[in-house]
C-alpha positions as a Markdown table, in Angstrom:
| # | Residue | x | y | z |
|---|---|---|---|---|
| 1 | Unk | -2.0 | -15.9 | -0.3 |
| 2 | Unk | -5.0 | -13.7 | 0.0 |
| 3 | Unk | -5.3 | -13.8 | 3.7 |
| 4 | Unk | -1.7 | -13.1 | 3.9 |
| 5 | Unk | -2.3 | -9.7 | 1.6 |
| 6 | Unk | -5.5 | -8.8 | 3.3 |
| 7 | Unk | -3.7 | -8.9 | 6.9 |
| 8 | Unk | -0.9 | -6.9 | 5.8 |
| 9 | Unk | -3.3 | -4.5 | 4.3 |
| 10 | Unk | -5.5 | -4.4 | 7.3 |
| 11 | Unk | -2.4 | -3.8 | 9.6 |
| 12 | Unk | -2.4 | -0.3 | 7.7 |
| 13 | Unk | -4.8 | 0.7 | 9.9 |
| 14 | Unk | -2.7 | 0.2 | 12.9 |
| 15 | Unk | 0.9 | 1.3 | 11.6 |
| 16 | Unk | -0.6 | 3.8 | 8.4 |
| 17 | Unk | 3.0 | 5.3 | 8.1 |
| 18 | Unk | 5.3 | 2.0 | 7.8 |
| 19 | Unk | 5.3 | 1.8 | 3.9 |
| 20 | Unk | 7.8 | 4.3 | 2.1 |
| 21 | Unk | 6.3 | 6.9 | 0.4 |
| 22 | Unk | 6.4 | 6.2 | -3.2 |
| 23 | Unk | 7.9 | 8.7 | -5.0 |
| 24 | Unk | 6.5 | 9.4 | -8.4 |
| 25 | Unk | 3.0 | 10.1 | -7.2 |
| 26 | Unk | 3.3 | 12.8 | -3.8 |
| 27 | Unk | 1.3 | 11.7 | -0.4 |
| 28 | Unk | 1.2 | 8.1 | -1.6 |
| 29 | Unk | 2.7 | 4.8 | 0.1 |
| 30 | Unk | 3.6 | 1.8 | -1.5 |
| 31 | Unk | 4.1 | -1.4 | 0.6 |
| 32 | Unk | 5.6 | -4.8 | -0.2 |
| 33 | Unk | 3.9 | -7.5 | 0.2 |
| 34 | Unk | 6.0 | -9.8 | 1.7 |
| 35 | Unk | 6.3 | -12.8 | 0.6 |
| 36 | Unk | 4.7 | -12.6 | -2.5 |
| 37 | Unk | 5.4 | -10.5 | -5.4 |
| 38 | Unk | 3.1 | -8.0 | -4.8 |
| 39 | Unk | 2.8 | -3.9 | -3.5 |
| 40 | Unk | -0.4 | -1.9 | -2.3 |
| 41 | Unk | -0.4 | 1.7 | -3.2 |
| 42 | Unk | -2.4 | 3.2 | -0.6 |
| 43 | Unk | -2.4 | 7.3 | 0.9 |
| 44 | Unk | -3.3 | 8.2 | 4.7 |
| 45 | Unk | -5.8 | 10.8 | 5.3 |
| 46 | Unk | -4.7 | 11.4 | 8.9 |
| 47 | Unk | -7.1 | 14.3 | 9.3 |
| 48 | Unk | -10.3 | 11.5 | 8.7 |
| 49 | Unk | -8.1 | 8.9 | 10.3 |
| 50 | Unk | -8.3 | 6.7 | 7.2 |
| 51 | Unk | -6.3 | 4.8 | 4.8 |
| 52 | Unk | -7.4 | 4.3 | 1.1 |
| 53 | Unk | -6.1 | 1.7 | -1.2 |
| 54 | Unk | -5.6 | 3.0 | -4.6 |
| 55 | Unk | -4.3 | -0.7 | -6.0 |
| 56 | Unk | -2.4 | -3.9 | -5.4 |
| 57 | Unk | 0.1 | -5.3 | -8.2 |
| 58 | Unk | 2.2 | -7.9 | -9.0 |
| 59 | Unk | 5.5 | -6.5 | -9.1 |
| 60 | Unk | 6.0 | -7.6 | -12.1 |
| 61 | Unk | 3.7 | -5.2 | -13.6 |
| 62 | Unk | 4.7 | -1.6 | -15.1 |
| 63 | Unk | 3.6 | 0.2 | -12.0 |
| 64 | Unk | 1.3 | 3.5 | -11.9 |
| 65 | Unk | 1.7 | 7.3 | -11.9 |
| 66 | Unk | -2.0 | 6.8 | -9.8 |
């Protein structure tokens, strides 16, 4: 399970824009983590060319206003 989380995180790097943005907290992402029941909240600096990972939740979980 954590390799398949860490591989869909890491594929950020390559597709930053796939996840919808999320929409209680502007300029941040939130992508399912198929198929467990889990989402990464992440934001793309595309000026720096990076992507930082705020958190990864179950989805059970209340989730944040990051």
């Amino acid at each position: 399970m954590v390799a398949s989380i860490r591989q869909q995180v890491l594929g950020l790097a390559d597709f930053p824009l796939v996840a919808p943005e999320y929409e209680d907290v502007p300029g941040c992402r939130r992508l399912v983590l198929l198929p467990y029941p889990y989402a990464a909240f992440y934001r793309v600096n595309q000026q720096a060319g990076v992507v930082e990972v705020l958190q990864v939740l179950h989805t059970a979980r209340q989730w944040p206003a990051l």
